[in-house]
C-alpha positions as a Python dict, from the first residue, in 0.01 Angstrom:
ca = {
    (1, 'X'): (0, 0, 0),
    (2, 'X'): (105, 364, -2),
    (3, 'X'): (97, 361, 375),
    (4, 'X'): (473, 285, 436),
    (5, 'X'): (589, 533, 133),
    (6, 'X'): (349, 820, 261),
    (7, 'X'): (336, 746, 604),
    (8, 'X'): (208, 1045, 856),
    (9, 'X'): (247, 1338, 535),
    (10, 'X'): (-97, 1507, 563),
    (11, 'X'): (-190, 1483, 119),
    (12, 'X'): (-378, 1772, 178),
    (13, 'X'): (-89, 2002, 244),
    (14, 'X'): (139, 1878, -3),
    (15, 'X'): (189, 1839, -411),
    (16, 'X'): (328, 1504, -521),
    (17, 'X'): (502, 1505, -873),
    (18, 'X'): (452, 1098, -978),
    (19, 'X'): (692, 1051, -1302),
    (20, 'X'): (483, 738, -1444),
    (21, 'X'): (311, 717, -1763),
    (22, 'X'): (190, 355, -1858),
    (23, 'X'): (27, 261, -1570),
    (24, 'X'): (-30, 585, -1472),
    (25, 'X'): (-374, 573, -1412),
    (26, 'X'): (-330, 281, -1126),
    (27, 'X'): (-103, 506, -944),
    (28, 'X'): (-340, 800, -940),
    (29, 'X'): (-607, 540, -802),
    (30, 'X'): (-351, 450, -518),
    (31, 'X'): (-237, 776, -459),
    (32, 'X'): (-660, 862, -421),
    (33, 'X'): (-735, 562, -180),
    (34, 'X'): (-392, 639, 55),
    (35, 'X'): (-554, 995, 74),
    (36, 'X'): (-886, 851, 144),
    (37, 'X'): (-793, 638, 408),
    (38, 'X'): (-641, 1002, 579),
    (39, 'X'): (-961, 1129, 523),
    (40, 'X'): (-858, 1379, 265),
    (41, 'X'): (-1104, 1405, -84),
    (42, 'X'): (-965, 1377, -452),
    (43, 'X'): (-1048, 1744, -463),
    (44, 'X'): (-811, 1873, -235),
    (45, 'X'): (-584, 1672, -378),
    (46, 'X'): (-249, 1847, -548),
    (47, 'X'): (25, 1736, -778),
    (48, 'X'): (115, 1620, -1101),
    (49, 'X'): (103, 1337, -1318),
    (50, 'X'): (312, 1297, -1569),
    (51, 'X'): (77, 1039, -1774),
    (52, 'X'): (236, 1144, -2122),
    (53, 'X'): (207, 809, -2365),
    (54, 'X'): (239, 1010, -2672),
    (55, 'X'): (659, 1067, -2569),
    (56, 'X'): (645, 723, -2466),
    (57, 'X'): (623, 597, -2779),
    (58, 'X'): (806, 818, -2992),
    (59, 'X'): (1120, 852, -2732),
    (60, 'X'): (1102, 661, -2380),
    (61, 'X'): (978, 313, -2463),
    (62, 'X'): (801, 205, -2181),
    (63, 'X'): (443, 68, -2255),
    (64, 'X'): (180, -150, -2196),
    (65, 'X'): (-49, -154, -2478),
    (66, 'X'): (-105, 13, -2844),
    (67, 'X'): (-91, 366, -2811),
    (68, 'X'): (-526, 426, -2882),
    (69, 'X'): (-523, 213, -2589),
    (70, 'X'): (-364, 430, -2382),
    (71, 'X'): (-471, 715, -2497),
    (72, 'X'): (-838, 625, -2411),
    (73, 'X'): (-731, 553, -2063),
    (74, 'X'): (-547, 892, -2046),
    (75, 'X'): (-914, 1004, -2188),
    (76, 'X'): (-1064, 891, -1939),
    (77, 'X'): (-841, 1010, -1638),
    (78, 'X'): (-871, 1355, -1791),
    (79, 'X'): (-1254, 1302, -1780),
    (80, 'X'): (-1208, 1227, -1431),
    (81, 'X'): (-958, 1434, -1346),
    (82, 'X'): (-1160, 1739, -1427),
    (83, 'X'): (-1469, 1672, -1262),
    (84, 'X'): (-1305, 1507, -950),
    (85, 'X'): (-927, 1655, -881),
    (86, 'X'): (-937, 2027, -1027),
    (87, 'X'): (-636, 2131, -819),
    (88, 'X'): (-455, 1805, -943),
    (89, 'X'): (-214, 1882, -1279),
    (90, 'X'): (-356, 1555, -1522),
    (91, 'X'): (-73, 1535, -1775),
    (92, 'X'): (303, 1655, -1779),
    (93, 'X'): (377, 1688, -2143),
    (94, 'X'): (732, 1581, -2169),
    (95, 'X'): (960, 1701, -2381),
    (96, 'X'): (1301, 1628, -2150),
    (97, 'X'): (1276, 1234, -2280),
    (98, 'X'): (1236, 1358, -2663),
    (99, 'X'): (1567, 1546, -2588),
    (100, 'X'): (1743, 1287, -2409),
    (101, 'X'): (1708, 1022, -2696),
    (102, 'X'): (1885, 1254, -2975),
    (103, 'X'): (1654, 1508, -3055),
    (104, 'X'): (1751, 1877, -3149),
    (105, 'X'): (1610, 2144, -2939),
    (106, 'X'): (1361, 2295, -3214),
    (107, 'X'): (1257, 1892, -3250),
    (108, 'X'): (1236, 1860, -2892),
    (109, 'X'): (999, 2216, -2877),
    (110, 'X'): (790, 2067, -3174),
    (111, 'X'): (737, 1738, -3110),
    (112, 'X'): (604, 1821, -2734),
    (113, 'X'): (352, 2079, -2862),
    (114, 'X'): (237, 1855, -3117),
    (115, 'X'): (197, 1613, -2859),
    (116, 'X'): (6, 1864, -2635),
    (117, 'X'): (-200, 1955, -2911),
    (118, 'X'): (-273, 1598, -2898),
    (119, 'X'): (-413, 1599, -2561),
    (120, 'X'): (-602, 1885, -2651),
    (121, 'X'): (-792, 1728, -2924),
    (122, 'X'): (-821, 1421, -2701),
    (123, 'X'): (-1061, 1625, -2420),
    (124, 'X'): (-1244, 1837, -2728),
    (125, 'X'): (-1299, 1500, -2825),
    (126, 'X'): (-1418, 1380, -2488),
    (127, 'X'): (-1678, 1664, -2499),
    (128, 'X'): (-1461, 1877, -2231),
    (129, 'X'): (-1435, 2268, -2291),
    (130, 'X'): (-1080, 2340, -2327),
    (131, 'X'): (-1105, 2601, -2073),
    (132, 'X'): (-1207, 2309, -1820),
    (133, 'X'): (-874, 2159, -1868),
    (134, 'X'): (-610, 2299, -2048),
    (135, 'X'): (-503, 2515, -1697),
    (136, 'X'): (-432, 2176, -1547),
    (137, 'X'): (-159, 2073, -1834),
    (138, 'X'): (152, 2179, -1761),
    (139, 'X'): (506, 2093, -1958),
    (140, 'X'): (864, 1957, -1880),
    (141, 'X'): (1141, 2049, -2101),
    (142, 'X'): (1500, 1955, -2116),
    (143, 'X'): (1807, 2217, -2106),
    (144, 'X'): (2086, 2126, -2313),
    (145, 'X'): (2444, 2271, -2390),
    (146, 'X'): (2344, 2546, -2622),
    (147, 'X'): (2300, 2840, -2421),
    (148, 'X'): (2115, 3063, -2610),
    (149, 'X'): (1897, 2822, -2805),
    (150, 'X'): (1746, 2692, -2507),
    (151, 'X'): (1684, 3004, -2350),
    (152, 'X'): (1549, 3053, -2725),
    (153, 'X'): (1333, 2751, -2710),
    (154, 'X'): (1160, 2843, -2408),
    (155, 'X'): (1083, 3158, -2509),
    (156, 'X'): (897, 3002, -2846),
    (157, 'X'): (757, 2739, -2654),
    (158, 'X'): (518, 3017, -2483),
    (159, 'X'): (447, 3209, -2771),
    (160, 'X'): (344, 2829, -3001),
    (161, 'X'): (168, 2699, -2693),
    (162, 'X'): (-54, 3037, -2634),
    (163, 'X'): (-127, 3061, -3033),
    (164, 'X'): (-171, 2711, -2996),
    (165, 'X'): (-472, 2689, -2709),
    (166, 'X'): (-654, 3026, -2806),
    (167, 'X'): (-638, 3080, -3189),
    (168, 'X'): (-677, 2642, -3235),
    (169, 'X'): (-894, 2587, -2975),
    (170, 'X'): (-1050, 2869, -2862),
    (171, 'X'): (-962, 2913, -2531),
    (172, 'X'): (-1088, 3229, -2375),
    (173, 'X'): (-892, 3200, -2012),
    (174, 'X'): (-627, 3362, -2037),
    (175, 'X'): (-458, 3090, -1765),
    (176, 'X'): (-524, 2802, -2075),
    (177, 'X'): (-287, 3012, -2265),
    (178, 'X'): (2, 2988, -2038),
    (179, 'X'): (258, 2723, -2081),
    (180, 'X'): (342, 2614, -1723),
    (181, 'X'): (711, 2457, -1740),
    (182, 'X'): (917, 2249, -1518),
    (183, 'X'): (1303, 2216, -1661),
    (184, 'X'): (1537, 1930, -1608),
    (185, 'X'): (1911, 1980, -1736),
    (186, 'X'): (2069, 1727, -1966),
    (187, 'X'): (2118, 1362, -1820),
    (188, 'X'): (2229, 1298, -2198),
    (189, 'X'): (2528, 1579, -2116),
    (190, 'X'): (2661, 1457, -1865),
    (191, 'X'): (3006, 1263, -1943),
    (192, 'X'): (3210, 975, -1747),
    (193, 'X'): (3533, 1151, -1827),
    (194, 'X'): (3632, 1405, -1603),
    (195, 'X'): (3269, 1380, -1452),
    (196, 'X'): (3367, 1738, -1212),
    (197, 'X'): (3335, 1880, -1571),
    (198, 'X'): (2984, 1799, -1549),
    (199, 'X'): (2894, 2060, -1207),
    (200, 'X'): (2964, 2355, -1468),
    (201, 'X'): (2774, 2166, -1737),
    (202, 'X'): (2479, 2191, -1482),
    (203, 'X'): (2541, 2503, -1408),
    (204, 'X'): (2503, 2691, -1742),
    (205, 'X'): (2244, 2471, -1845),
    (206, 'X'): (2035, 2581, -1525),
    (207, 'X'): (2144, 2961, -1581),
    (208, 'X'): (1968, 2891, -1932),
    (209, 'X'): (1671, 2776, -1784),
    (210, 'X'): (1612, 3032, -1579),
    (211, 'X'): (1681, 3290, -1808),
    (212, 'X'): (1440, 3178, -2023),
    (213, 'X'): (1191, 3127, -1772),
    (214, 'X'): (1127, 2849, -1644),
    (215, 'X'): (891, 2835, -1308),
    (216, 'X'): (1033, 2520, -1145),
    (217, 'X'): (1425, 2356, -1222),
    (218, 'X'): (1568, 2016, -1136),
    (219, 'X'): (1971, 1982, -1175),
    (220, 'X'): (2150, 1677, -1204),
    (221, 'X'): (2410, 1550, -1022),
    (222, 'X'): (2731, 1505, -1133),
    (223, 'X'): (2806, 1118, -1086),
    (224, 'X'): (2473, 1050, -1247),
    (225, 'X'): (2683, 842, -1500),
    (226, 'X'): (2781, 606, -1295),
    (227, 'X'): (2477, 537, -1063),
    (228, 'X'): (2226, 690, -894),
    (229, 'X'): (2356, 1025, -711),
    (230, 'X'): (2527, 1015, -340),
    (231, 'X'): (2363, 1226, -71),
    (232, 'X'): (2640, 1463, -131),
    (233, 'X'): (2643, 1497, -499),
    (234, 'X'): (2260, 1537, -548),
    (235, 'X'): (2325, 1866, -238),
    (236, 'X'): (2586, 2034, -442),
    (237, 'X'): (2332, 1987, -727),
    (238, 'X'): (2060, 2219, -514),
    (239, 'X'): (2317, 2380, -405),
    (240, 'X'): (2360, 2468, -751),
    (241, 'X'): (2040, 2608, -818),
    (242, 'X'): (2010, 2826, -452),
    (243, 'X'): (2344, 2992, -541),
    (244, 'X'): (2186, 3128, -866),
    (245, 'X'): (1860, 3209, -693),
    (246, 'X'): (1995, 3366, -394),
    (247, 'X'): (2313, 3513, -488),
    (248, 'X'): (2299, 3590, -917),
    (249, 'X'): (2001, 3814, -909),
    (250, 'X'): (1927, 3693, -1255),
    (251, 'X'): (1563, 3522, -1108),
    (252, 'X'): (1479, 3863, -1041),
    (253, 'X'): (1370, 3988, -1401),
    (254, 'X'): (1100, 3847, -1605),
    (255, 'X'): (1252, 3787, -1938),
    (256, 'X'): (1586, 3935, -1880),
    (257, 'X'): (1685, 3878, -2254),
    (258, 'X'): (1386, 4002, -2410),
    (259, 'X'): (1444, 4269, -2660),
    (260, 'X'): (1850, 4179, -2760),
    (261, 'X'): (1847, 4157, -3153),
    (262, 'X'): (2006, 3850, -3154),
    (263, 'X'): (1788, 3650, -2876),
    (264, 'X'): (1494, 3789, -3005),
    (265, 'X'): (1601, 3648, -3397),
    (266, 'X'): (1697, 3338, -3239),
    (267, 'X'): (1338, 3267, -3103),
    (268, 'X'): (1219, 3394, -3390),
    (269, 'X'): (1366, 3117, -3602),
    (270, 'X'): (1330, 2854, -3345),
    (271, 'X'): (949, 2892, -3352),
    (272, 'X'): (969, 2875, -3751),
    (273, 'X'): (1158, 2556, -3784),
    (274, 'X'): (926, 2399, -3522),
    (275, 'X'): (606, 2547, -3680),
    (276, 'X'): (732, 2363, -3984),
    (277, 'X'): (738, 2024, -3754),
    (278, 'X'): (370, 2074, -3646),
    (279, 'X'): (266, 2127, -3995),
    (280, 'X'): (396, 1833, -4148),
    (281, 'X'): (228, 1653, -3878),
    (282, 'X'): (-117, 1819, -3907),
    (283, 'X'): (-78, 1706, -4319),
    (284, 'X'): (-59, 1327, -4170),
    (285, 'X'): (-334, 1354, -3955),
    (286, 'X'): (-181, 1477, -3631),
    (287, 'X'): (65, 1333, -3352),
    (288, 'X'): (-135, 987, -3294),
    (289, 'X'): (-64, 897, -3643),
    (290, 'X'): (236, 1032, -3717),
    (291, 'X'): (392, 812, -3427),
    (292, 'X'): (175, 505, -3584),
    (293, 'X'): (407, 596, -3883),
    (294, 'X'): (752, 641, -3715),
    (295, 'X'): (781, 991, -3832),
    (296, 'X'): (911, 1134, -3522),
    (297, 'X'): (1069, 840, -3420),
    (298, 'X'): (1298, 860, -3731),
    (299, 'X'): (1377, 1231, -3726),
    (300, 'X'): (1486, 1176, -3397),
    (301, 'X'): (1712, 888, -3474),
    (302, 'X'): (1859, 1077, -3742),
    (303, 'X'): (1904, 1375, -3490),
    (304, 'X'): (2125, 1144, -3296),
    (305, 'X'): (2292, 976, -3558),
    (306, 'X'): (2414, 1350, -3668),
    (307, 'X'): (2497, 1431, -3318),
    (308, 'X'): (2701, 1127, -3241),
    (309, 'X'): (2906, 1140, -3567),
    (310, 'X'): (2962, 1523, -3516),
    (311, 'X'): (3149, 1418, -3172),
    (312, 'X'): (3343, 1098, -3308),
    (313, 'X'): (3464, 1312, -3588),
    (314, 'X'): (3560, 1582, -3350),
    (315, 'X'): (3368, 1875, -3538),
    (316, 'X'): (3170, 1925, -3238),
    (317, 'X'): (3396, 1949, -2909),
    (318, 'X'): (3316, 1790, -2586),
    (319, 'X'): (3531, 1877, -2309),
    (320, 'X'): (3698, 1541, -2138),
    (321, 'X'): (3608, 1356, -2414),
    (322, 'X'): (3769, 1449, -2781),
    (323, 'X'): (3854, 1764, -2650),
    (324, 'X'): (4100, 1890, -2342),
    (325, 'X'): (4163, 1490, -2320),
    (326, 'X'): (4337, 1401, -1964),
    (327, 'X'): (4407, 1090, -1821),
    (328, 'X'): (4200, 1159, -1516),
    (329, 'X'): (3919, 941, -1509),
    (330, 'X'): (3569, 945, -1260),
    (331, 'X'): (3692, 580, -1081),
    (332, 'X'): (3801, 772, -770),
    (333, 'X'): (3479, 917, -695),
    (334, 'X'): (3250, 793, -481),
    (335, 'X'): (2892, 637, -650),
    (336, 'X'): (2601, 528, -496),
    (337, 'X'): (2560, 150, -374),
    (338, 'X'): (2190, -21, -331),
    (339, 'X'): (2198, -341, -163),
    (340, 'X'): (2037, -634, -326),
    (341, 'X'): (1836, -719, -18),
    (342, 'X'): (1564, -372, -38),
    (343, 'X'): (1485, -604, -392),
    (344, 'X'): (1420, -885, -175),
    (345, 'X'): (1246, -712, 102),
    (346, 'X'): (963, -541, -134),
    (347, 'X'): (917, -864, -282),
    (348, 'X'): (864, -1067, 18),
    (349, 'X'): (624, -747, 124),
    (350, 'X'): (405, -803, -200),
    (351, 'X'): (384, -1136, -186),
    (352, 'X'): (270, -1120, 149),
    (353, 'X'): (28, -857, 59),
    (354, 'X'): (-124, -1097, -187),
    (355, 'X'): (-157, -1391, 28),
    (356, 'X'): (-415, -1196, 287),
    (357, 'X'): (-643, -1049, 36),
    (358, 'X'): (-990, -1193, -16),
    (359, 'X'): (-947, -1328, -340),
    (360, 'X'): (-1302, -1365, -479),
    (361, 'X'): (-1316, -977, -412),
    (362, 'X'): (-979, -883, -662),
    (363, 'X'): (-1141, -1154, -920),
    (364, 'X'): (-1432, -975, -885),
    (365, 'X'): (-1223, -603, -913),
    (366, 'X'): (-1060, -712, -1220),
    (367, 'X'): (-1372, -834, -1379),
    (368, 'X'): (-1510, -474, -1356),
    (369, 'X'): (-1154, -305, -1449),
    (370, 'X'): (-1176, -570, -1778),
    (371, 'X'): (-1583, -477, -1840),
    (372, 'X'): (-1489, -93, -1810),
    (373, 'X'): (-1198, -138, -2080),
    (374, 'X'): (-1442, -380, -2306),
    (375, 'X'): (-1718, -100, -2312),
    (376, 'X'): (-1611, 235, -2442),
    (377, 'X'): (-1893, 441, -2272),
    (378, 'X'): (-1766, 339, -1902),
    (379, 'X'): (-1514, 553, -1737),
    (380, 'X'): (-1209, 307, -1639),
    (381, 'X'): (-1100, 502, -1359),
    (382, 'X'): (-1401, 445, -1116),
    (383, 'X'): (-1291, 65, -1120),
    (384, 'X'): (-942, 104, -1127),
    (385, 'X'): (-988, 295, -731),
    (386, 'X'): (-1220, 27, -611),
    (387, 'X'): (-958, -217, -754),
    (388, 'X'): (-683, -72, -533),
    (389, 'X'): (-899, -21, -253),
    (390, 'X'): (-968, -373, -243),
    (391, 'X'): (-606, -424, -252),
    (392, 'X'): (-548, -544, -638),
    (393, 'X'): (-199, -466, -747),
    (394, 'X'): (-38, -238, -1035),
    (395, 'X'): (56, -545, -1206),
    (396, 'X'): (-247, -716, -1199),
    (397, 'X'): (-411, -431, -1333),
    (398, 'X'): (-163, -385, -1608),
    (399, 'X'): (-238, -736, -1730),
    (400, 'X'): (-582, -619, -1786),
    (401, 'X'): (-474, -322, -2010),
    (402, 'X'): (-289, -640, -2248),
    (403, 'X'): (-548, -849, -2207),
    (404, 'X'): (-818, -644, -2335),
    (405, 'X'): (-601, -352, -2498),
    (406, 'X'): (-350, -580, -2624),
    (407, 'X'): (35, -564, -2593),
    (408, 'X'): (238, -340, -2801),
    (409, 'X'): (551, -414, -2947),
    (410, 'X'): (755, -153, -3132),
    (411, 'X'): (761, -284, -3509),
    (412, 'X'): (1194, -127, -3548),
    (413, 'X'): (1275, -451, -3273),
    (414, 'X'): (1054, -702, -3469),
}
């Protein structure tokens, strides 16, 4: 249960950020019954999900079933969502994984709108008034090496999203138009040689982010190469971030670029190239079909395949690696250690949980989770929560989604 991760945190006073996507919408449930059983209603309820299938498929690869499966369970949690959690934020739209498997930074700014204009259509669809929902969508963008693009491709990203929602869609709230952003800097930057290199990698890339305004920041740590981060790498990390907020002054000005010629190009032609993306996607149909057909999925790939060959033929320099070589290497710092037996001990806890659960009640759960996904008119999240309430598990919830949804396997590892 959610009892020994949450323990005696009141939900009501806090915002949880879940990063989960395929089964997202059995971790919402759980995260609903834990707060029940405190006595605290969906509705006061606040956080985020990041629940974004579309960059699932065209970048992270982690799935369940065929993407107009999941997308009619993300349907339905928005449907849900909006009537039941309105302080609760239903999708993330993710741009950071795009990034981090090869894309370029106008690709990565493209791809993510077209998959929130996506989402969009999906709750039009639904019969939901954008206004209703589009407040509760918020975005998560990676921050890369290039300094100015990215504080570039923010800056477009606001501009495209609020043309996007009102002139599109017709949203007449002015808070549907904004494009609410959480920033991550670049796992996919960070190098094994000479891995100190990678605090000022960090660094600038966070400077960027703020400078091109993002409202919320996450830096990496510098071992993150190796393992997980050490206590004392993943401090100097936020350590990292409270020196420029408290001691740089630059998270003082809105927009503290706007107006230099050559920022103010740059965005200019950022937005163009990825305006170009969107439009070639419309032409197929929009984002659900264009990932049926690989399309992003191979400009990526080709994004990556530039990048890497750039680097091996040293036309693009990287500090530690082809250039400024030393032979210094990370073995002598310390990484991050997890003992095989916490693998053991949640596995002997689940298995325990199964044995003392009534099982002609979870038979009878899952029947109602599979009749919900059968029948396209009944909401799946009302018996997903009185699934987990009765104590059925993420797994055996999942193997409804294949059973019913079927089981998708990406056709390029046939």
């Amino acid at each position: 249960t959610g009892r020994p991760l949450f323990g005696d945190i009141p939900l009501d006073q806090v915002s949880t950020s879940m990063t989960i996507n395929a089964p997202a919408a059995v971790l919402l449930a759980l995260y609903v019954v834990v707060a029940e059983q405190q006595g605290v209603a969906p509705d006061k309820l606040r956080g985020t999900l990041q629940n974004d299938m579309l960059k699932e498929f065209i970048a992270q690869k982690e799935w369940i079933s065929p993407i107009r499966g999941h997308m009619r369970i993300i349907r339905d949690m928005l449907t849900w969502c909006t009537r039941e959690m309105p302080l609760w934020n239903t999708i993330s739209i993710s741009g950071y994984h795009i990034r981090e498997a090869g894309a370029t930074g106008v690709q990565e700014l493209a791809f993510t709108l077209a998959d929130g204009i996506g989402y969009l259509q999906l709750g039009v669809d639904a019969g939901i008034p954008v206004d209703e929902f589009a407040p509760r969508l918020s975005f998560f963008w990676d921050v890369h090496n290039d300094f100015f693009e990215e504080i570039a491709k923010f800056r477009a990203g606001r501009r495209m999203w609020a043309k996007i929602v009102r002139d599109r869609f017709g949203a007449t709230n002015p808070r549907s138009w904004i494009l609410r952003t959480h920033a991550q800097t670049a796992g996919v930057s960070l190098m094994a040689q000479q891995p100190l290199n990678n605090v000022v990698r960090t660094t600038m890339q966070a400077l960027a982010a703020v400078l091109g305004g993002t409202q919320s920041l996450h830096t990496n740590s510098y071992d993150e190469t190796y393992a997980l981060p050490t206590e004392a790498a993943a401090m100097l990390a936020l350590r990292t971030q409270q020196v420029i907020l408290e001691e740089s002054g630059v998270a003082a000005v809105a927009d503290p670029l706007g107006g230099s010629y050559f920022i103010e190009t740059l965005t200019d032609q950022v937005e163009a190239a990825a305006w170009e993306y969107i439009r070639k996607i419309d032409a197929m149909g929009g984002i659900v079909r264009a990932v049926e057909e690989g399309y992003p999925q191979r400009e990526i790939a080709k994004a990556a395949y530039d990048f890497q060959r750039s680097v091996d033929t040293g036309a693009r320099g990287v500090v530690g690696v082809n250039k400024h070589v030393a032979p210094e290497d990370g073995d002598g710092i310390p990484t991050l250690k997890i003992e095989a037996h916490v693998e053991r001990d949640q596995v002997a806890r689940c298995q325990a949980w199964k044995a003392s659960r009534d099982s002609g009640v979870v038979a009878a759960r899952l029947r109602n989770v599979r009749n919900a996904l059968e029948n396209d008119a009944i909401n799946v999240m009302p018996p997903i929560i009185d699934a987990v309430r009765d104590g059925v598990t993420i797994g055996e919830i999942s193997d409804e989604f294949r059973r019913v949804l079927g089981e998708h396997r990406d056709p390029a590892y046939l």
